[in-house]
N, C-alpha and C positions, 0 to 999 in steps of 0.2 A: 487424663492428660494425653494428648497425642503426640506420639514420637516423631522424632527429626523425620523429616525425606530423606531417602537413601543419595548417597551422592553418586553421579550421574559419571562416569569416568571416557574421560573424552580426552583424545586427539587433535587440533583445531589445525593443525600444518602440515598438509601431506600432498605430497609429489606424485604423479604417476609419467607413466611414457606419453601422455597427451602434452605434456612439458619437456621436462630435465630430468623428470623421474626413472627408475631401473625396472621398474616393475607396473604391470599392468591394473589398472583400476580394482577389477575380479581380485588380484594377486594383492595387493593393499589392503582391497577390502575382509580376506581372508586372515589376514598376519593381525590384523586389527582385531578380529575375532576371538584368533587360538589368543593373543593377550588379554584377553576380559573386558575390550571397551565396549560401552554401551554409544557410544556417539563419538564420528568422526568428520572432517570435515575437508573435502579433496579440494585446494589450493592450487593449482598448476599456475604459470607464468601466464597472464597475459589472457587466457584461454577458460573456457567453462565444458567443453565436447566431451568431458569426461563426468558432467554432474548427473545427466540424467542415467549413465548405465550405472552409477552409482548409489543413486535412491534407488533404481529397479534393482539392485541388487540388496541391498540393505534390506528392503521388503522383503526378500525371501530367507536372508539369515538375521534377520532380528537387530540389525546396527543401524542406530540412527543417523541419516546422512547431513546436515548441517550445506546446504549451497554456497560454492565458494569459491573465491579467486585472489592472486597477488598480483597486483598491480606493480612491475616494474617501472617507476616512476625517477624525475631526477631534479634536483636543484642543490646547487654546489655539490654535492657527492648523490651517489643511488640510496633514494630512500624507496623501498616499499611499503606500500600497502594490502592489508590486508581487506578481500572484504566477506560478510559474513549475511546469510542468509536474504543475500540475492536473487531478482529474478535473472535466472541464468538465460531465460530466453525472450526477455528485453531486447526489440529492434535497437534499441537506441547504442545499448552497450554492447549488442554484435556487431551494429558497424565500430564503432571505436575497437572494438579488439580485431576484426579484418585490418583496418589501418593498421595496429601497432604491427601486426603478422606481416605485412607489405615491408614495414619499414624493419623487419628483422631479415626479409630475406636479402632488402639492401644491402645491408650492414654484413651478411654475414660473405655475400661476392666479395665484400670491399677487404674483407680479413683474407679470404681466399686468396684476392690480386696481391697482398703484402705476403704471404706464404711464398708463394711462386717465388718473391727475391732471393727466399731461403729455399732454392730447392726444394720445395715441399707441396705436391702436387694432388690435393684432395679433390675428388669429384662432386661437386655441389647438389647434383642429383641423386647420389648414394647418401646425402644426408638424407634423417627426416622432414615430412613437408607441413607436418602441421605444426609445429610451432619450433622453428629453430633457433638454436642459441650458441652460446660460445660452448656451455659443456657437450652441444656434440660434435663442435671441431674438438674438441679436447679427447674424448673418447675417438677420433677418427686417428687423430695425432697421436696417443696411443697403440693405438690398433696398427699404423705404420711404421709401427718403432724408431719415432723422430724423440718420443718423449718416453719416460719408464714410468711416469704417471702422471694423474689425471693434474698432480697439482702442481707437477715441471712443465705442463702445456700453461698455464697459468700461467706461473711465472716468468719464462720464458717468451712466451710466444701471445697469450689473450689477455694478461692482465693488464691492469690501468699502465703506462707509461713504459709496455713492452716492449718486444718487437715488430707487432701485428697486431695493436692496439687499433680499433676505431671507437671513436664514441659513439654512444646510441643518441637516437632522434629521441630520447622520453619524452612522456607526458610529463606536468607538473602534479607534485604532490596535492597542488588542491583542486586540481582538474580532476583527479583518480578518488581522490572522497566524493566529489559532485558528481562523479558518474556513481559511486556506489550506489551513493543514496538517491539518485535519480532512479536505480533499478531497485530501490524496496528496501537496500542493504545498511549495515552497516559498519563501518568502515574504524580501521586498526591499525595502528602504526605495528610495524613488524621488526622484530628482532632489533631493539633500540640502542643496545649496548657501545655500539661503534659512533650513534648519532650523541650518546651521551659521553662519550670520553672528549668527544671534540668541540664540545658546549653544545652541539645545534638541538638536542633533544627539546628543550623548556620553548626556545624560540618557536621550534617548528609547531607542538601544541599549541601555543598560544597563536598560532595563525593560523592552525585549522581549525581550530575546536568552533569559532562564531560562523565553523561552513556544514557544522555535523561533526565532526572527527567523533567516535563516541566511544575506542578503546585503545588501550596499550598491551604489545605484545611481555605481559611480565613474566614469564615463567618461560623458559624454554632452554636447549642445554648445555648453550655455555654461560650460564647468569647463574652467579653462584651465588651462596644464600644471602651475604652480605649485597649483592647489586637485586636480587628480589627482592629484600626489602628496601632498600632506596624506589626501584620501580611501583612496588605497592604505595608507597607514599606519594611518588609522584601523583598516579593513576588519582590517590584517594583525591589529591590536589585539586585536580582539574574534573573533579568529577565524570572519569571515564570508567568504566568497568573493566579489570583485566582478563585476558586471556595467555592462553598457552599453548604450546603444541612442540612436538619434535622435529620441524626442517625436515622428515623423512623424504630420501630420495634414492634409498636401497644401497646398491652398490657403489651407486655415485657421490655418496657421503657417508662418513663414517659414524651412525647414530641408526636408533630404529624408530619403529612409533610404539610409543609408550601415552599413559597415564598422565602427562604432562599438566593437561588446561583442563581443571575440572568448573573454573566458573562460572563461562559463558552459556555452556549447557544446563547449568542451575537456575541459571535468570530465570524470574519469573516471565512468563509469554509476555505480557503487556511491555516490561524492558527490555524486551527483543525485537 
């Protein structure tokens, strides 16, 4: 009789400095190591610049890289998208992600003009240029001792209905599945917890799924074992496969990357 497969231990949500992340590709790649996963899968906002030094890295220490992006997306509140074994270098979803990088540097002068009302004078050029966001006015806001942390810039100054709140241009959540899966991928609702306390969790499945939607973010680490299994049920519902991962973003959040999502790297190939 032949014994089970070994289960594959894997990361599927992980940040680097090509995003909002603390730490570099290499540096992820490594902490992923010294904790025993076999398969991880580098997520950055918006962006993929970080996938190919990621499998060339993974080749040399033995960790399987997994292609991968979150799509920050929006309809009535920000929903992300995960997506998963992507052509990361698909024309089609590079120009799409140059656009959403345009319309973040927009966004982020516009935060910068509402600062200035508050005395608070950051130079837009000493931010980062590849993919900016609000956590690095937040770390710059920090760094100026306007805030004592990253999560009183937040609430203070970038969160929803702040004081130097702007909205983002997103894409819509079913535009960000159609581009997944236009590049080979497949596409994941992300950390669902917030969508389902507010009803929108079942709606939103049931308007993507007839577009591809093809998983649910279930396992990750504030879903406690009571809303993992509500989520595994869902998933089972709608026939999505679940995944998992740790939000890892080093310093910039208070979590690491762990053991999280052993599923999707289980899939047999044909269900990937």
């Amino acid at each position: 009789m032949q014994g089970k497969m070994p289960i594959i231990k894997s990361d599927l949500h992980i940040h680097t400095t090509h995003s909002d992340g603390a730490m570099t590709v290499g540096e992820v790649m490594d902490l992923a190591k010294f904790k025993g996963l076999d398969c991880v899968a580098i997520t950055d906002h918006d962006i993929v610049s970080g996938v190919n030094d990621a499998i060339l890295y993974g080749n040399q220490i033995g960790l399987k890289v997994v292609p991968g992006i979150e799509i920050s997306a929006y309809s009535v509140m920000s929903i992300h998208i995960l997506g998963y074994d992507i052509d990361h270098n698909s024309p089609v979803l590079l120009e799409l992600l140059n656009d959403l990088l345009e319309q973040r540097i927009i966004r982020a002068g516009k935060i910068l003009d509402k600062l200035k009302r508050f005395n608070i004078n950051i130079d837009i050029e000493k931010l980062p240029k590849v993919n900016i966001g609000r956590s690095h006015i937040a770390v710059a806001l920090k760094a100026g001792g306007y805030v004592s942390s990253i999560q009183e810039a937040f609430d203070r100054y970038l969160g929803e209905n702040s004081l130097a709140y702007v909205p983002s241009n997103r894409i819509s959540p079913l535009k960000a599945v159609q581009e997944i899966k236009a590049s080979g991928g497949k596409a994941v609702i992300a950390h669902p917890l917030q969508l389902y306390n507010t009803k929108k969790l079942i709606p939103l499945i049931e308007g993507l799924k007839p577009y591809g939607l093809d998983g649910l973010e279930v396992y990750y680490p504030t879903h406690t074992p009571d809303k993992i299994e509500v989520f595994e049920k869902i998933a089972k519902q709608f026939g999505l496969f679940a995944t998992g991962g740790s939000d890892f973003h080093g310093v910039n959040k208070n979590n690491t990357i762990n053991n999280i999502g052993e599923t999707y790297c289980n899939l047999p190939k044909q269900l990937r």
